[in-house]
N, C-alpha and C positions, 0 to 999 in steps of 0.2 A: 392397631396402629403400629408403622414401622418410622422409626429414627433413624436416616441414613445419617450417617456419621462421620463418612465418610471426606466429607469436604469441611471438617474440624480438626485445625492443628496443633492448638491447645485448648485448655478447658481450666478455672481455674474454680476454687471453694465455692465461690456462688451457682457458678453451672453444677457440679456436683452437686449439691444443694438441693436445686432443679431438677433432676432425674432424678433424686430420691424424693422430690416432692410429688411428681410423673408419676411414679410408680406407684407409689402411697394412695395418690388420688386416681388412679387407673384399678387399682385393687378394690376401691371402697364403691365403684363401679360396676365392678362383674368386669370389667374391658382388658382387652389383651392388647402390652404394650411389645414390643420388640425394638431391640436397637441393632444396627447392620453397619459393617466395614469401620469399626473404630480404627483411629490410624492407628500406630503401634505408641506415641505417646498416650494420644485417648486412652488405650487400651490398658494400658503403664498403671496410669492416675484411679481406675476405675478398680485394677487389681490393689494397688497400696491403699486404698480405699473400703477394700471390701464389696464393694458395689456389684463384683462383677459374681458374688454367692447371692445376689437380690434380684439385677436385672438378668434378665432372657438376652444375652450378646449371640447374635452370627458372624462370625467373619467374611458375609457376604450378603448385599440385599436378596439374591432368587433363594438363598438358603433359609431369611427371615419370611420371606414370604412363604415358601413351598412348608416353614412349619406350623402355620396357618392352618393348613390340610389338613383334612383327620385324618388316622393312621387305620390301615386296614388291616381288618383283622381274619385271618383265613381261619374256617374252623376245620377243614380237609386238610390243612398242611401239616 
């Protein structure tokens, strides 16, 4: 699952709260959460928070999605 973020212009202790709750219950899941385009305060509150050494952040939803993908592995290269 992807969090665009993008159209969030603050966030305050409860929403933080919230994503570490996301994350917690996305883990105890097996399920892959992703969050995409935090604005630059999102992004602010997420690092003074620590949050952002927990959540999976892109700076872009096709970058959240496309790491979805599995990585390919060449054994010739």
């Amino acid at each position: 699952m992807v969090f665009d973020l993008s159209g969030v212009s603050s966030i305050d202790s409860a929403g933080i709260g919230e994503l570490a709750l996301l994350h917690t219950w996305a883990q105890s899941k097996s399920a892959d959460l992703k969050f995409a385009s935090p604005t630059p305060l999102v992004r602010d509150l997420l690092d003074l928070t620590n949050l952002d050494s927990v959540l999976e952040i892109h700076p872009t939803l096709s970058e959240a999605l496309a790491a979805f993908q599995p990585s390919e592995v060449c054994a010739d290269c």
